[in-house]
Backbone as CSV, one residue per row, in Angstrom:
resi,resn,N_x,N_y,N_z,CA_x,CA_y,CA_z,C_x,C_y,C_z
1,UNK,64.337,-23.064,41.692,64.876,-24.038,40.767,64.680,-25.436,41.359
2,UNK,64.118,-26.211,40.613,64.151,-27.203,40.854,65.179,-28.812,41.058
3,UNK,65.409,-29.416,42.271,66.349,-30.502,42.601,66.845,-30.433,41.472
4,UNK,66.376,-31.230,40.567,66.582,-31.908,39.443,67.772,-31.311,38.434
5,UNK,67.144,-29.890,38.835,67.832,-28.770,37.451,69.138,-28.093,38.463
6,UNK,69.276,-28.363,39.908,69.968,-28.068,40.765,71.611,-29.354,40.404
7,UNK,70.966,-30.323,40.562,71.890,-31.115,40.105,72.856,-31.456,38.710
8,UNK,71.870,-31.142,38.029,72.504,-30.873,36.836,71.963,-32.333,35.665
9,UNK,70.694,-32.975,36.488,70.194,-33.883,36.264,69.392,-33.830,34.862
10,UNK,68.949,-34.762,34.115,67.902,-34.576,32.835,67.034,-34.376,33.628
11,UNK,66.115,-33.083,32.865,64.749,-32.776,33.326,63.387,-32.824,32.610
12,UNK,62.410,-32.476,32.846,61.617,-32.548,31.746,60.547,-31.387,32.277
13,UNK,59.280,-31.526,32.249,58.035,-30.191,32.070,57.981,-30.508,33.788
14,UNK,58.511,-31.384,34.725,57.945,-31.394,36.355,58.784,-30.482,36.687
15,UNK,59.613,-29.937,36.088,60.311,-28.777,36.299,59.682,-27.829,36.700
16,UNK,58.846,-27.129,35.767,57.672,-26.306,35.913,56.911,-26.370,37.149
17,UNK,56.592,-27.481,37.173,55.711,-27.645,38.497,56.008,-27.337,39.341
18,UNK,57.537,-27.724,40.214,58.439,-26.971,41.268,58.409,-25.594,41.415
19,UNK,58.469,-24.495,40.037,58.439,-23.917,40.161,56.878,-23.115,40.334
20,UNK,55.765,-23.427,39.950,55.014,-23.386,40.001,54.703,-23.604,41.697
21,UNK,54.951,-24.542,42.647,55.097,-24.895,43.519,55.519,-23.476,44.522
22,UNK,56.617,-23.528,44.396,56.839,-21.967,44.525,56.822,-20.685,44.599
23,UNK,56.000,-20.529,43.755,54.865,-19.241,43.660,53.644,-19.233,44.391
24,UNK,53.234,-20.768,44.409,52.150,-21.156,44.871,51.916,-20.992,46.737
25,UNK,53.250,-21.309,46.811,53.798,-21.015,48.229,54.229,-19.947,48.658
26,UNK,53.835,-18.853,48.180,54.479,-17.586,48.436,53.336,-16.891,48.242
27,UNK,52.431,-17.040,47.690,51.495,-16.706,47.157,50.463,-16.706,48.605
28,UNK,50.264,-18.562,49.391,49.256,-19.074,50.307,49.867,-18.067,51.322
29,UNK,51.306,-17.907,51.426,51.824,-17.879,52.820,52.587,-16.272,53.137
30,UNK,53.137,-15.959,51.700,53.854,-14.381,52.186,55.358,-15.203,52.267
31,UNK,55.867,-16.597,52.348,56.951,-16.631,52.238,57.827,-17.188,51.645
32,UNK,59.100,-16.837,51.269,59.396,-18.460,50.695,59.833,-19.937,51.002
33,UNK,59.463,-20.964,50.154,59.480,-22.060,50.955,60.827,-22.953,51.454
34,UNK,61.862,-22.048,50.671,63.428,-22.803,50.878,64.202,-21.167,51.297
35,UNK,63.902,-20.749,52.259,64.721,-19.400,52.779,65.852,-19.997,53.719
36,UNK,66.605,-19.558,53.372,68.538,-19.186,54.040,68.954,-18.096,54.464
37,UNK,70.193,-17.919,54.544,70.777,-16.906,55.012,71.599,-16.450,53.945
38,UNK,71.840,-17.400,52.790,72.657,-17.233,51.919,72.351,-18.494,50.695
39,UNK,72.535,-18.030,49.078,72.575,-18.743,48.338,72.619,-20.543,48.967
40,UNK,73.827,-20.786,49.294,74.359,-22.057,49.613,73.379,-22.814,50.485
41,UNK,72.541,-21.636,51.283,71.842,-22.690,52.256,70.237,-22.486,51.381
42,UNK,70.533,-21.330,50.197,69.089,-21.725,49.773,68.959,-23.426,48.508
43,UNK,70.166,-23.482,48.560,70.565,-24.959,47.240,70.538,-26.251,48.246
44,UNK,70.847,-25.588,49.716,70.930,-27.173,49.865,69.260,-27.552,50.980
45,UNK,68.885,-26.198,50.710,67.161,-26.995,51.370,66.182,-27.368,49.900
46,UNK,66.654,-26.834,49.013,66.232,-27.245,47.801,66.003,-28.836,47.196
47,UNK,67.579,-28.884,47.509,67.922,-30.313,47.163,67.379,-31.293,48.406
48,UNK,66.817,-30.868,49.910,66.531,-31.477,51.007,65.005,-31.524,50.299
49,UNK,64.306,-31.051,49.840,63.194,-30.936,49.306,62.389,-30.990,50.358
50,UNK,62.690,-30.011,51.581,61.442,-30.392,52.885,60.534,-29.076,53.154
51,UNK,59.493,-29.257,52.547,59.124,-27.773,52.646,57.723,-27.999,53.816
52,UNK,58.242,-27.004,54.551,56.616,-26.888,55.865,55.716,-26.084,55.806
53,UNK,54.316,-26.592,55.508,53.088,-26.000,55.955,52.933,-25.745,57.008
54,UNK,53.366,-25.900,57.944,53.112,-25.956,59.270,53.554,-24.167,60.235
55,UNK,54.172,-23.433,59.419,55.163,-22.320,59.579,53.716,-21.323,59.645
56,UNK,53.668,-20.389,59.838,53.576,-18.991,60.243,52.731,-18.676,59.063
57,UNK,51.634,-18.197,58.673,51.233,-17.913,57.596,50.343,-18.973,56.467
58,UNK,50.307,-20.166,57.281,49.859,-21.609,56.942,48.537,-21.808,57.683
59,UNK,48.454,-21.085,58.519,47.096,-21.411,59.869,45.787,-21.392,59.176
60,UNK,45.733,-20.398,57.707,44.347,-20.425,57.274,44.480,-20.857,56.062
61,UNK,45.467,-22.122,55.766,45.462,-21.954,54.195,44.936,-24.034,54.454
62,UNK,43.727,-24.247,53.696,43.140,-25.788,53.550,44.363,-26.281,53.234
63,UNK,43.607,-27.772,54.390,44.831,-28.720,53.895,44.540,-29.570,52.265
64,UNK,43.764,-29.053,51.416,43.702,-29.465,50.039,44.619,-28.704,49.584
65,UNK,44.850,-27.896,49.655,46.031,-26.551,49.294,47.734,-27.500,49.449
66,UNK,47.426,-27.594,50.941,48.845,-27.841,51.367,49.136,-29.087,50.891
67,UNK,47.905,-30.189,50.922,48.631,-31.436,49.777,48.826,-31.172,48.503
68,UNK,48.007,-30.273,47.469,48.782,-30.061,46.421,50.316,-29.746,46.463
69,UNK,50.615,-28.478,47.525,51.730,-28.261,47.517,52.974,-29.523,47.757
70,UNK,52.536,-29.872,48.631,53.206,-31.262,49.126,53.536,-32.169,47.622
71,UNK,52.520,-32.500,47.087,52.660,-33.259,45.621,53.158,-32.534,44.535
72,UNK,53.274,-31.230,44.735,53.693,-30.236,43.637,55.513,-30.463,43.754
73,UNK,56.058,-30.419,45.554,57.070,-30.272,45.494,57.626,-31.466,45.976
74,UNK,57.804,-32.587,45.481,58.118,-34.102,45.600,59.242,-33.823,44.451
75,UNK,60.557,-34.289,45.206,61.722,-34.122,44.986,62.218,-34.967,43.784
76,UNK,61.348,-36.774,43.771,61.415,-37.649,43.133,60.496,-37.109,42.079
77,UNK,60.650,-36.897,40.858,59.867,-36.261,40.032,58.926,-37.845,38.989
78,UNK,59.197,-38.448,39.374,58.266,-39.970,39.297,57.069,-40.027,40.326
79,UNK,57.120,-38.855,41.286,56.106,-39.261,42.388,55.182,-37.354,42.351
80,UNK,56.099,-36.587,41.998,55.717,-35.061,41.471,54.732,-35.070,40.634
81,UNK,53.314,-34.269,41.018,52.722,-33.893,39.871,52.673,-33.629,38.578
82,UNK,51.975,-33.588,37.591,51.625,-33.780,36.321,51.306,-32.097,36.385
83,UNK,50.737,-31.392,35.188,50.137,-30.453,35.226,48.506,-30.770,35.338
84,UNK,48.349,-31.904,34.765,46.691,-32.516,34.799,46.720,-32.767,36.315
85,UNK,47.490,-33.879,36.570,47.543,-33.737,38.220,47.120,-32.806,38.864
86,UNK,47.894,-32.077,39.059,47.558,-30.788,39.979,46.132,-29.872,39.249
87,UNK,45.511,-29.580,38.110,44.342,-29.411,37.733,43.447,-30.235,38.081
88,UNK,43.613,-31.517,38.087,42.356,-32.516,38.635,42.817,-32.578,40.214
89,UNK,43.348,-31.882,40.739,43.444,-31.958,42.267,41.825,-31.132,42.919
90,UNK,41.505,-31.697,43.754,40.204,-31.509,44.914,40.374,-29.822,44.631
91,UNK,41.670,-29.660,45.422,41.580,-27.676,45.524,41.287,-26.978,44.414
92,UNK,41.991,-27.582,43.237,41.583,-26.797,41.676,40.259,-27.298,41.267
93,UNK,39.542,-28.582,41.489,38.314,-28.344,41.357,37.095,-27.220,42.031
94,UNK,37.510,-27.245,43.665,36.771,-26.223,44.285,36.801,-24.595,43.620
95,UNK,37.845,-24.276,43.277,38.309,-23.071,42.422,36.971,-22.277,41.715
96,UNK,36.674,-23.551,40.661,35.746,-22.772,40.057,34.601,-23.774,39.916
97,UNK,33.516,-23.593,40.659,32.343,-24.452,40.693,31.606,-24.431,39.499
98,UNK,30.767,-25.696,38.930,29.982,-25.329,37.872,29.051,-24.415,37.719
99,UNK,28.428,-23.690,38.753,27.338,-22.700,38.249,28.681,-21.838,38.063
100,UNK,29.256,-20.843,38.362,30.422,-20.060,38.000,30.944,-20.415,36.612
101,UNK,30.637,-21.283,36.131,31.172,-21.762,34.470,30.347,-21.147,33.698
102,UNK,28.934,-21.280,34.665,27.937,-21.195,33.318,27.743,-19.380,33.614
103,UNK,27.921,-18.810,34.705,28.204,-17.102,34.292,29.166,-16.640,33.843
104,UNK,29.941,-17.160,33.277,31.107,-17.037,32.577,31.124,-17.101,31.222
105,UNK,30.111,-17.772,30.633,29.903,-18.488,29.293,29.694,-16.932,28.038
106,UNK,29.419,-16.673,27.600,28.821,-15.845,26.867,28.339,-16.252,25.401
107,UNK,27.051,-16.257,25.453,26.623,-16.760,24.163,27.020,-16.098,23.097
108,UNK,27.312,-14.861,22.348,27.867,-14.778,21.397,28.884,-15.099,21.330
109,UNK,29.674,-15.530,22.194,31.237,-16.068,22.276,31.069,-17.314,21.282
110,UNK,29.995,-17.976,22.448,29.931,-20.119,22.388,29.218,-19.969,20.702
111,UNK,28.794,-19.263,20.317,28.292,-18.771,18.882,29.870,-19.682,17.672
112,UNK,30.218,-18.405,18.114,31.715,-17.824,17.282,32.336,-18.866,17.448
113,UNK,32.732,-19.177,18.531,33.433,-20.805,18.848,32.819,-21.930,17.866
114,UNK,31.737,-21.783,18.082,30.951,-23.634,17.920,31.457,-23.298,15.917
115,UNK,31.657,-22.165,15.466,31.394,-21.881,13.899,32.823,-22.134,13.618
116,UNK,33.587,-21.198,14.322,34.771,-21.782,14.565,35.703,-22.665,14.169
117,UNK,35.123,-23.968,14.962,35.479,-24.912,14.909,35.357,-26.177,13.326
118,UNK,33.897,-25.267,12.728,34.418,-26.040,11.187,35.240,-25.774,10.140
119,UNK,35.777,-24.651,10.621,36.837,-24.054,9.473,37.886,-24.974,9.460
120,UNK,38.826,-24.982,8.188,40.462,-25.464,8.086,41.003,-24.719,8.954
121,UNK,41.822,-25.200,9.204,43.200,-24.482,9.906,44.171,-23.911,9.121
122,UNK,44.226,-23.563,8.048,44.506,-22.280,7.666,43.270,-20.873,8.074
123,UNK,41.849,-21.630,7.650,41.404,-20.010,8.131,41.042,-19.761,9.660
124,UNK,41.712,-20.918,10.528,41.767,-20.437,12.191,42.470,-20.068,12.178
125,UNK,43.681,-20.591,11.738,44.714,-19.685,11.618,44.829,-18.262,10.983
126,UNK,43.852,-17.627,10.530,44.291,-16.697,9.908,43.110,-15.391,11.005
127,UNK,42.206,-16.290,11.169,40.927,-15.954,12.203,41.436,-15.431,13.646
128,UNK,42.473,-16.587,14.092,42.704,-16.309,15.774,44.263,-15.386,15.833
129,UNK,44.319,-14.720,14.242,45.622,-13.793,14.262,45.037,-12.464,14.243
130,UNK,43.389,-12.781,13.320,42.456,-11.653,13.243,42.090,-10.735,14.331
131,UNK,41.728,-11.559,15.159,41.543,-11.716,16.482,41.692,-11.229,17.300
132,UNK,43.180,-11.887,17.554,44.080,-11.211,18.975,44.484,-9.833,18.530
133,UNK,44.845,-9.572,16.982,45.356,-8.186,16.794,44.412,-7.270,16.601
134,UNK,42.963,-7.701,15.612,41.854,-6.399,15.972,40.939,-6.269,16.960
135,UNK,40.840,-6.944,17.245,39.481,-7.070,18.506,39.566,-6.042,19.786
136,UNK,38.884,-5.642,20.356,38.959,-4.565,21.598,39.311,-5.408,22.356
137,UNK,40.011,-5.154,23.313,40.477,-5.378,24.676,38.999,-6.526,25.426
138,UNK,38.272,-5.842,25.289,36.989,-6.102,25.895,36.165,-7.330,25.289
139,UNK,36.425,-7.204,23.978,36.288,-8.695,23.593,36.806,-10.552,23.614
140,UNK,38.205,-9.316,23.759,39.421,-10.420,23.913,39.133,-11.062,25.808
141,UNK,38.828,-10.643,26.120,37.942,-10.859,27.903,37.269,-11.945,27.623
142,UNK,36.644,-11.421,26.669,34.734,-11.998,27.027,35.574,-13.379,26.010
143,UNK,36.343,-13.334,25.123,36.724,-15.310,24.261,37.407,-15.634,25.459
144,UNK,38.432,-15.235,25.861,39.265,-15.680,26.981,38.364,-16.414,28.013
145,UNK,37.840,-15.482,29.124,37.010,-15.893,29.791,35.909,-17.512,29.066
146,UNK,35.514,-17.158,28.444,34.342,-18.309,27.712,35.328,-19.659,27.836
147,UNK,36.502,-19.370,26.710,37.329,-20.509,27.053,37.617,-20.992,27.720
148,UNK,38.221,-20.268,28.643,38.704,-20.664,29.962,37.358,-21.522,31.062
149,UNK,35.952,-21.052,30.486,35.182,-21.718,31.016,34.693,-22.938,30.895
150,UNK,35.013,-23.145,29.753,34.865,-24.540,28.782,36.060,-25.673,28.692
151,UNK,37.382,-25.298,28.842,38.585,-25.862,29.007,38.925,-25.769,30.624
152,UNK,37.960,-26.663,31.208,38.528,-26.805,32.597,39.748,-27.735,32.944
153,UNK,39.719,-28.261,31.925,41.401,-29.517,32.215,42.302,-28.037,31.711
154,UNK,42.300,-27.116,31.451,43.696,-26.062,30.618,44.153,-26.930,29.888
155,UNK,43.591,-27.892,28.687,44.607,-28.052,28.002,44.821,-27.398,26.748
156,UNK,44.014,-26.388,26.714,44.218,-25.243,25.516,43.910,-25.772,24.200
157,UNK,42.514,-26.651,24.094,41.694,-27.507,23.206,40.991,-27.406,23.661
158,UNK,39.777,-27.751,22.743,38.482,-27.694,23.410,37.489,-29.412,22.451
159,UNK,37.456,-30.069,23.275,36.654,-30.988,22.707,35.305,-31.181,22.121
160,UNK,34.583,-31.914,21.127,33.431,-31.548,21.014,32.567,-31.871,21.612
161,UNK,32.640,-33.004,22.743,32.029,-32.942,24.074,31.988,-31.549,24.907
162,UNK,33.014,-30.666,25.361,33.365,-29.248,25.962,33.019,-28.507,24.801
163,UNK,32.413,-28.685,23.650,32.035,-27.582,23.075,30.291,-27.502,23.224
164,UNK,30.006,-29.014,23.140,28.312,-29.213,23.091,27.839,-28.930,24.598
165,UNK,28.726,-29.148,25.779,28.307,-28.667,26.864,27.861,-26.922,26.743
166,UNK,29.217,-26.889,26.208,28.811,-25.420,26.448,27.325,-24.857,25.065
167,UNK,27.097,-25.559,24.757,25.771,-25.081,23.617,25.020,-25.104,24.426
168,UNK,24.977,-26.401,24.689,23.850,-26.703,26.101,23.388,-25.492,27.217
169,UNK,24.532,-25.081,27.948,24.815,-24.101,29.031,24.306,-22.991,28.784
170,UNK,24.899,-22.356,26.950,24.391,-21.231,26.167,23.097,-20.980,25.917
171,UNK,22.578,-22.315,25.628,20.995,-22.213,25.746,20.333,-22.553,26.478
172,UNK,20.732,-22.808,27.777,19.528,-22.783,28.922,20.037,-21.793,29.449
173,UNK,20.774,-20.961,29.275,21.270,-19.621,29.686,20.236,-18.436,28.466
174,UNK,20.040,-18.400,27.744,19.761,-17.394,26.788,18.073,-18.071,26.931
175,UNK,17.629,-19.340,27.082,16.390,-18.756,27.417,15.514,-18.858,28.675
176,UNK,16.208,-18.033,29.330,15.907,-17.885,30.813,15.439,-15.960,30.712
């Protein structure tokens, strides 16, 4: 839980991030990053907001890692990451390199997408209900994945700049 929501303070979405922070740190290291002996001493390293990379389980994790974390868990939530923040961070760029985008792509996907995209929104809407409920498992992969390759900010849009890339990608991919 985050300071903020510890105090009983107004919060907003950097909430998330803390917690996100958290996982993230348990995740690099095997531990957690505000451990006590008891509730009381896990609220008040919380609210100390001092969390160490430096501990046991930190020896192989980049220090691009550990400054996200560092900026993830900034107590002052005026100085705390964004969710774009931490996506446009160095470490989440290394994540997934551009050739890895473009084996990811799948042209009948970037197809379906690019067509997609001229419909009303009633019939996406009626399309991406089509979708998620008939489609095989295996398909639902292969849109996911594509998207996810094309929406590198995650903001769960896809622009028509990030859509023409990916035409681009699709077809120097398909005629190879």
């Amino acid at each position: 839980m985050a300071p903020e929501v510890l105090k009983g303070d107004i919060y907003n979405e950097k909430c998330d991030i803390w917690s996100c922070a958290v996982v993230f740190y348990m995740l690099l290291s095997g531990q957690q990053p505000f451990d006590a002996s008891n509730e009381e001493g896990v609220t008040k390293n919380i609210l100390r907001a001092e969390v160490s990379t430096s501990r046991k389980g930190f020896d192989k994790v980049s220090e691009e890692a550990k400054d996200l974390l560092r900026n993830m868990f900034q107590a002052d939530i005026t100085k705390r990451y964004s969710a774009q923040q931490c996506l446009d961070h160095p470490w989440f760029q290394k994540m997934l390199p551009e050739e890895e985008i473009e084996k990811s792509i799948d042209h009948e996907v970037m197809a379906n997408v690019a067509a997609f995209t001229g419909m009303s929104k009633l019939k996406n809407a009626f399309w991406a209900f089509f979708i998620a409920y008939f489609s095989p498992l295996e398909d639902k992969v292969k849109i996911i994945n594509t998207w996810n390759a094309l929406d590198r900010k995650g903001r769960g849009v896809l622009s028509k700049d990030e859509l023409n890339k990916g035409k681009l990608l699709d077809h120097s991919l398909s005629s190879n």
